[in-house]
Structure formats: structure tokens, C-alpha cells
N, C-alpha and C positions, 0 to 999 in steps of 0.2 A: 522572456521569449515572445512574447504577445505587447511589448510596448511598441512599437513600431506602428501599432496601429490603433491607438493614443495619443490625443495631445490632452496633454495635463498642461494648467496653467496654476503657478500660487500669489496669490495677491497679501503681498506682507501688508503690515503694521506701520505705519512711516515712524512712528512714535517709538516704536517697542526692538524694529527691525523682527520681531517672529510672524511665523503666515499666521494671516487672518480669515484665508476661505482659501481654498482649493474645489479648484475646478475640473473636468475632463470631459471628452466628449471623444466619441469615435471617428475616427479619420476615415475621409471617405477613397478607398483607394480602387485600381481595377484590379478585379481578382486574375490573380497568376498563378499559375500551376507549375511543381516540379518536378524535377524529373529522379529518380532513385533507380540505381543499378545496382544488380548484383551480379557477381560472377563467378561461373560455377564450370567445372570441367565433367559436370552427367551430362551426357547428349541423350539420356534416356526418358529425361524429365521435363514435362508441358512448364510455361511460365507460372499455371497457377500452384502445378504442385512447388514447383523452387521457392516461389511466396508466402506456400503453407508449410515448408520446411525452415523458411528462415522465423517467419512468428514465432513456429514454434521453440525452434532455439532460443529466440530471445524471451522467451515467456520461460521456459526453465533455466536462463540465467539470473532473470528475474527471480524467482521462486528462493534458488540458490545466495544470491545474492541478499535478500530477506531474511535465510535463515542463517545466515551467516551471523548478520548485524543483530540481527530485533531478535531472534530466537538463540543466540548465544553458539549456534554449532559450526563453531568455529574448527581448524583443522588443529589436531590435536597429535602431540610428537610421544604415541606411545612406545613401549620398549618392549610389547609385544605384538606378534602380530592377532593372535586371539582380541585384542584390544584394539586392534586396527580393525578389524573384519566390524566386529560391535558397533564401532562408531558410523563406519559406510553403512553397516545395516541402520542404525536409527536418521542418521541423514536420508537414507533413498526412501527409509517410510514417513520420515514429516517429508518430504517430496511427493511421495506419491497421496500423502493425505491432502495436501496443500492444495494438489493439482485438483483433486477431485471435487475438494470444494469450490475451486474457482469453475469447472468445469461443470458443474451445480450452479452457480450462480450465474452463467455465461447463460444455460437453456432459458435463465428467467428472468432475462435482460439485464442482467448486475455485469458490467462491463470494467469492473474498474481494475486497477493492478493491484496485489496484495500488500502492497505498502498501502495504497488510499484506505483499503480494508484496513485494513488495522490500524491505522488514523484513526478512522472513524469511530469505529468499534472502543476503540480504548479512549473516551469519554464516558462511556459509560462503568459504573463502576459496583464493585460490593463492598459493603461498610460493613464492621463488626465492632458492637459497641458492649462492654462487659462493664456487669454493675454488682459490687460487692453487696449480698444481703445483711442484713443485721446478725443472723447466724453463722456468719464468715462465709457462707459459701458465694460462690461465683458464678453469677446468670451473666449468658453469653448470648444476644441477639444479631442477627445475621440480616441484611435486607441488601435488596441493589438495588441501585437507583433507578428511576421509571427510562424506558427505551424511546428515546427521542428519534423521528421522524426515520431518520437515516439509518438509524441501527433499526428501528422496526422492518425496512423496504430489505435489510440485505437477510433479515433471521426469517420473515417470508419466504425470501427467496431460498 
């Protein structure tokens, strides 16, 4: 999405034919603006609310779209409906959990979409490392790993 304003150059090997150095450097271009329409049939609504309504749809298809993939809730062909109601109920509450923490993180400048969140976040990790004693039993220690710059700015926030 952003090469366009990149020139990359690689200088091979004469010998080898593989690159030897690669270069880039930022293209100097004149900045241009676009233009984005949307269109709606409320004649009730200012431009900025129609703006603040469409974010917000895409910020909860986002969400939805997340928990679909990364969080497994996927839509599920039950045979009853008591089992249907269950599942809308646990989707609409990691939804509305989801929201609140990005909504948490929005007051405290954490801007980012819940996919980067949980990129980020899931480098960091908990190890469990179990050691048989001499009397057979089984000592089980638990540590996570130390919180690198990124995961420390978003558990701040």
C-alpha cells in the first residue's frame, strides 16, 4: 500500500547473480488528497455524525471480524435454539468486552485496531516448566516472559 512512495533499488552480485545491498529511499512526491463518499438516505444527519456512524460500523465489523478468526466464534449450526440464544449471548459479550477495552485504550492514545493489539500482545508469553523431584513428585513453575516496550505502553494504557 505505501510502495508507491519508495524507490527501492538492489544491486546484485555479478558473480553470484543474488543481491548484494539493497537500497531505498523516499520519493519525493506533491502531497494529494482524496476524496471519499458516502451515501446515505437520513436527511436528518450532519456530515460529521454520518462519519461517526460509519467508523463506527467499521470498527464493529472489525471487532466481529477478529472474533471470528483469532478468537474461534465462529457461527455455529446448532439444533437448538436455547443453543443459538448462548452463542449470540457470548459473541455480543466478547463484543462488548472487546469494545470497552479498545475504548480504554482510545482515552489513552492506544489507537490501534484489535488485530495490531493482539499481534503485539501475543509475543509475549507464559512458560510452565515442570521438574520431577527425587520423591516422584512433580514441582510445576510458572513465569512469563518480561513485557517488552509495546506490551508495557498498551497494559498502561
Amino acid at each position: 500500500m505505501v510502495s508507491h512512495l519508495y524507490k527501492i533499488t538492489v544491486e546484485k552480485d555479478s558473480e553470484t547473480n543474488k543481491a548484494k545491498e539493497i537500497t531505498w529511499s523516499h520519493k519525493k512526491e506533491e502531497k494529494t488528497s482524496g476524496i471519499y463518499c458516502l451515501r446515505t438516505d437520513r436527511k436528518d444527519l450532519n456530515e460529521q455524525q454520518i462519519w461517526d456512524i460509519y467508523t463506527m460500523l467499521t470498527d464493529i465489523e472489525d471487532a466481529f471480524r477478529s472474533m471470528n478468526s483469532e478468537l474461534g466464534l465462529r457461527p455455529i449450526y446448532h439444533q437448538k435454539e436455547p443453543r443459538c440464544d448462548g452463542h449470540i449471548f457470548i459473541t455480543l459479550l466478547a463484543y462488548h468486552l472487546l469494545h470497552t477495552i479498545r475504548f480504554k485504550l482510545r482515552q489513552r492514545g492506544v489507537r490501534f485496531c484489535w488485530t495490531t493489539i493482539r499481534k503485539q500482545l501475543s509475543t509475549q508469553v507464559r512458560i510452565t516448566t515442570a521438574m520431577k523431584r527425587e520423591d516422584g513428585k512433580i514441582i510445576h513453575i510458572r513465569k512469563s516472559s518480561k513485557a517488552e516496550p509495546s506490551h508495557q505502553a498498551i497494559y498502561d494504557a
